[in-house]
N, C-alpha and C positions, 0 to 999 in steps of 0.2 A: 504493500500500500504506500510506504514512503518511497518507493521508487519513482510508482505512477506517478506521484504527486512532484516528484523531484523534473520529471519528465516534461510535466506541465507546465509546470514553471520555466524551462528552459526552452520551453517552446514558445517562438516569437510571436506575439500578440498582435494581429491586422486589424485597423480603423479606418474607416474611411473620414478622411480631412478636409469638410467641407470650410476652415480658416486657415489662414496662411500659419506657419509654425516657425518655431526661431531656427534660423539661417536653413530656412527652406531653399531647393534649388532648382525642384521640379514644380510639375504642375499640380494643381490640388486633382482630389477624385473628381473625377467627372460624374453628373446628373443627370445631364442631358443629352440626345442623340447629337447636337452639336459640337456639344466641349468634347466628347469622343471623336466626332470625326476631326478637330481641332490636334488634339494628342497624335491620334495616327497620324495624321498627315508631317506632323513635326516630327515623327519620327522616324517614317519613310526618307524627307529630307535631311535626318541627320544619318541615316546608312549613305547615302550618295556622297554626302559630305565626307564622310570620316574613307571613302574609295576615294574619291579626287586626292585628300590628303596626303592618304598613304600611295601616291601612284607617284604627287608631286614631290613627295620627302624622297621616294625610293629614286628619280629622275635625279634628283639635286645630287642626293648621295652620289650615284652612279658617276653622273659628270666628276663630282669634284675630285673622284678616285681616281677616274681612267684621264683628264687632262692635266692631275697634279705635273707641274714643269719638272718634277724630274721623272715621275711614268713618260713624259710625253714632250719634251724640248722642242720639236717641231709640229706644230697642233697641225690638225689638216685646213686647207681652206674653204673649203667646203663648206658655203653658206645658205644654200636652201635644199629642201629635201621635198619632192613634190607629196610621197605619199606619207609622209608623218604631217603635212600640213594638212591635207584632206583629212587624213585620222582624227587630228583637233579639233577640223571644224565639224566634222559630221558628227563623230563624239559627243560634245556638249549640246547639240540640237538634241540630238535622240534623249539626252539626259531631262532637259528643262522638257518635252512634250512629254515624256514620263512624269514629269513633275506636274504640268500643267495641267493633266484631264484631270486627278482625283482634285487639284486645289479649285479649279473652276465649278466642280460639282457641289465643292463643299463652298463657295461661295456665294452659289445660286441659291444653297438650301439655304443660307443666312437669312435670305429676304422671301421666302413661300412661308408664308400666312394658311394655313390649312383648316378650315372652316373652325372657327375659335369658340371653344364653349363658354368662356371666359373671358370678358374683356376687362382689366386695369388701367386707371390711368395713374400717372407717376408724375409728380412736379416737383422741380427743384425748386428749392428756397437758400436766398442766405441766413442761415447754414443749417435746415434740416429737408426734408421731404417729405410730401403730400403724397395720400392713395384715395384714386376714387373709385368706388365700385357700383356705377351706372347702370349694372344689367339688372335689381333687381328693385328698383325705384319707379314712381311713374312723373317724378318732378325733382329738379335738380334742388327741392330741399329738402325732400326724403330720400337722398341716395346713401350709401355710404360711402363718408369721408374721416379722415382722419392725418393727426401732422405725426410726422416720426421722426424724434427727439433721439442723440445720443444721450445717454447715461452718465453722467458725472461719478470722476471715480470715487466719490463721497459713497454713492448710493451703490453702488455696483455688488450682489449679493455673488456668496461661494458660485466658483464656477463660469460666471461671466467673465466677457473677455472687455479688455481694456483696450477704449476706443471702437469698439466694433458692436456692442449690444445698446438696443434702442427700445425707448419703452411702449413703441407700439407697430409689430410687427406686420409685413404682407404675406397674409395668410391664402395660400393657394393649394388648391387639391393636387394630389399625385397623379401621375397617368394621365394625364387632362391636356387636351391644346389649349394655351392661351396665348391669347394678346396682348403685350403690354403697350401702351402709349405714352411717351413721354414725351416731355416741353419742360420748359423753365420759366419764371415769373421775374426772374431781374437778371441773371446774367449768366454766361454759359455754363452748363454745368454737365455730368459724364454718371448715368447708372451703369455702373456695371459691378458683375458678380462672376468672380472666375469660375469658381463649379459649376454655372449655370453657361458659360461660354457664351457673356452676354455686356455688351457693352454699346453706349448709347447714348449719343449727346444730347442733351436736353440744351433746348437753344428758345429764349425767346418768342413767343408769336409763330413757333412753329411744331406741328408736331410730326414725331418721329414714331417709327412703329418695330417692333421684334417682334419673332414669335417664340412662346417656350415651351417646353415639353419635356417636365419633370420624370423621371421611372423611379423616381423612390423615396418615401419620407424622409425627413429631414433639416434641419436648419442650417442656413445656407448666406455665410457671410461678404459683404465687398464694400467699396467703398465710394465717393466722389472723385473719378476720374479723369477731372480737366480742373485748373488752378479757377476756384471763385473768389480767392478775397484772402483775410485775414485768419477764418477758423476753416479752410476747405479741409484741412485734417479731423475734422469734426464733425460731418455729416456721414457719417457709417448708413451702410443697408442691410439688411435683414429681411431674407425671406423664410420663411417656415411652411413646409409643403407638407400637407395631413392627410390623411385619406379621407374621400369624399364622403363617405359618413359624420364625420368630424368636420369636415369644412359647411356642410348646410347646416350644422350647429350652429356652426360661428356665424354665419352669416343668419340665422334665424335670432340671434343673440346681439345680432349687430343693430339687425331693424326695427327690435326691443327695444333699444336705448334712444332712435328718434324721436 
């Protein structure tokens, strides 16, 4: 029995890290079918990368061995070579159209909106953010609204993170398409949430649109990313994705309180 248990312990513990962690250096878990295709893709382009690499280290090596001035005191003259120039050029195409079909698929799928069961809106403020939820109102002053405040590390209870928890979260169902829409009320501002592979300037008098598609509960942290002002390290975001039994709670609980 103390084996087992010795065993246990020494067996590594897997989390999924929807916050960033100290001297992180990869990507957080992914949530959504985006931030996945996001990952893959940067990592198909770091194997082409780490070939180019090792092909231009092994070339450099190569050279610097076989025309060291004493292997080689009279180098050849020999200044163009027709078929290692064809090689180069044709090489690097076939490499970036490799590269281009999955990046242009995965940037198409960026902006398809797929009929949304769920529409959000998002507004920046300096320095917190607004959510409105329009779908289940019949006049914009029985909709649900609400501002979402960072946390002062005064108030910050066991467990909260510092700078990144807000006292009133966007609560959205798991499995679900949604729509978020975002704009800004005074000056340019940036939703995004890397587990959700979601980034989005909220600008002024205009609005911007993502679409999301959570696979799994969870809470799910990011921040303001474009410079607003003086506290832009201070507007954190927070989404919390529940499962749809839980989320018509909350929204039945939300329309309670108009």
């Amino acid at each position: 029995m103390n084996l087992f248990l010795s065993i246990l312990i020494l067996l590594p513990i897997f989390s999924l890290a929807d916050a960033p962690e100290a001297w992180q250096l990869g990507f957080q878990d992914p949530a959504t079918p985006i931030m996945q295709g996001i990952i893959d893709l940067h990592h198909d382009i770091v194997f082409f990368m780490i070939l180019i690499i090792v092909f231009v280290l092994w070339m450099i090596t190569r050279t610097l061995y076989h025309f060291h001035y004493k292997k080689n005191p009279i180098p050849e003259k020999i200044i163009h070579g027709t078929t290692i120039e064809i090689a180069w050029t044709i090489m690097p195409s076939l490499i970036l159209v490799l590269i281009a079909v999955p990046s242009f698929a995965l940037l198409y799928s960026l902006d398809e909106v797929v009929d949304p069961a769920v529409t959000i809106k998002a507004i920046g403020h300096q320095w917190y953010w607004s959510y409105e939820y329009s779908d289940y109102s019949q006049s914009d002053d029985q909709s649900i609204a609400f501002d979402s405040y960072m946390i002062p590390d005064d108030d910050l209870e066991l467990g909260q993170l510092r700078l990144l928890e807000v006292d009133n979260r966007m609560v959205v169902p798991a499995n679900t398409h949604l729509r978020l829409i975002i704009t800004a009320a005074d000056v340019l501002h940036s939703w995004a949430v890397p587990s959700l592979g979601a980034k989005c300037d909220a600008v002024p008098g205009r609005l911007n649109q993502i679409p999301l598609f959570i696979k799994r509960e969870g809470v799910f942290y990011g921040q303001c990313s474009e410079l607003c002002g003086a506290n832009h390290a201070f507007m954190p975001i927070v989404v919390e994705a529940v499962s749809l039994e839980d989320y018509i709670s909350w929204v039945s609980n939300k329309l309670e309180e108009i």
